[in-house]
C-alpha positions as CSV (number, residue, x, y, z in Angstrom):
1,X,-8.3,12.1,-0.7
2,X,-4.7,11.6,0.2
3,X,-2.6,9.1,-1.2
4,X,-2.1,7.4,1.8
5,X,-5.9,7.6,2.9
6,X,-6.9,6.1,-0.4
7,X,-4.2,2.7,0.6
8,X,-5.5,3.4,4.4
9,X,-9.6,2.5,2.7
10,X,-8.4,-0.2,0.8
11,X,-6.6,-1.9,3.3
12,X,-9.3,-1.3,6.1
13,X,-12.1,-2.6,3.4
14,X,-10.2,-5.0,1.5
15,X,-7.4,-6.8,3.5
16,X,-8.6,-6.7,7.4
17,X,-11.8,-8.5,8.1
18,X,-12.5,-7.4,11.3
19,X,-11.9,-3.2,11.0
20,X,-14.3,-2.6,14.4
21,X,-12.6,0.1,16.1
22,X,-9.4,-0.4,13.8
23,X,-7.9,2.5,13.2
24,X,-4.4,2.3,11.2
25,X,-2.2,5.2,11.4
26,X,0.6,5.9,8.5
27,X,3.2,3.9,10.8
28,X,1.6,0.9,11.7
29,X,3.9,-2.1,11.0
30,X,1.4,-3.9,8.3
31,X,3.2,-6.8,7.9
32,X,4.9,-7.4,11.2
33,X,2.0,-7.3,12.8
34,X,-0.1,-9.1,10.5
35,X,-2.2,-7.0,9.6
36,X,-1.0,-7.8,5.9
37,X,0.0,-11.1,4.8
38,X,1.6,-12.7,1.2
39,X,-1.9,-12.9,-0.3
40,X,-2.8,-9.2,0.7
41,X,0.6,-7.5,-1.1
42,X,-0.5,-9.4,-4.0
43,X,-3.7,-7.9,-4.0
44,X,-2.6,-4.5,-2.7
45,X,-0.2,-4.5,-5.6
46,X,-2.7,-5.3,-8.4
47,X,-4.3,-2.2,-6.3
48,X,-1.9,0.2,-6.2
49,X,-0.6,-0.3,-10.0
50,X,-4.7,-0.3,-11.3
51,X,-5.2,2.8,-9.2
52,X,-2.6,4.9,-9.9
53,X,-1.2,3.9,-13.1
54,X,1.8,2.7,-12.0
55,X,4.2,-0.6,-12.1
56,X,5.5,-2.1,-9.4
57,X,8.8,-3.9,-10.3
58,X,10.5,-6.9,-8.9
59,X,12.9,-4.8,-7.2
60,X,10.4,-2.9,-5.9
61,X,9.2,-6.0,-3.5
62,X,11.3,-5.2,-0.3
63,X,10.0,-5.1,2.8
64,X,10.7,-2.0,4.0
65,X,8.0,-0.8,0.8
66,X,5.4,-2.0,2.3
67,X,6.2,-2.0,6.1
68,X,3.4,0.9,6.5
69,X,1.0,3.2,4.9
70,X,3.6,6.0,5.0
71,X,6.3,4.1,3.1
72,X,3.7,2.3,0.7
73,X,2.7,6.1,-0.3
74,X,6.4,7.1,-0.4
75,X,7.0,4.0,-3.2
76,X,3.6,5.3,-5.0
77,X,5.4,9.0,-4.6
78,X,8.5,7.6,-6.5
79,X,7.1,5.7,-9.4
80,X,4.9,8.5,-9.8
81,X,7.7,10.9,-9.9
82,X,9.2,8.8,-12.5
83,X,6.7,8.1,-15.2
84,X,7.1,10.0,-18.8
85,X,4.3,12.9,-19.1
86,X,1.3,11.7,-21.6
């Protein structure tokens, strides 16, 4: 599973209640449209940094992060990028 198909799961499962025919692509506008509001980038964060081991700083919290899948998985790219080896 793909980075952004493991966000794409969690989102579908986790953050829309009715996913009936939903099917988000990696561009979708998340929180333009609605489909993620304050409450669900608080629990996508807690999320993100649990399942991949990463932190997400305050000046990480810009919009254009978390507009869509793509760039959510581009910001997970980057942190990852950055982290010391073990």
């Amino acid at each position: 599973m793909t980075t952004r198909d493991i966000i794409r799961s969690f989102i579908t499962s986790e953050l829309i209640v009715d996913t009936d025919g939903t099917h988000l692509s990696d561009t979708d506008l998340l929180l333009e449209t609605g489909i993620v509001d304050s409450f669900g980038i608080m629990s996508l964060l807690g999320f993100l940094e649990d399942k991949f081991s990463v932190q997400v700083s305050a000046d990480d919290l810009l919009p254009e992060n978390f507009e869509s899948i793509a760039s959510i998985s581009a910001l997970i790219a980057q942190k990852c990028a950055g982290q010391p080896e073990a």
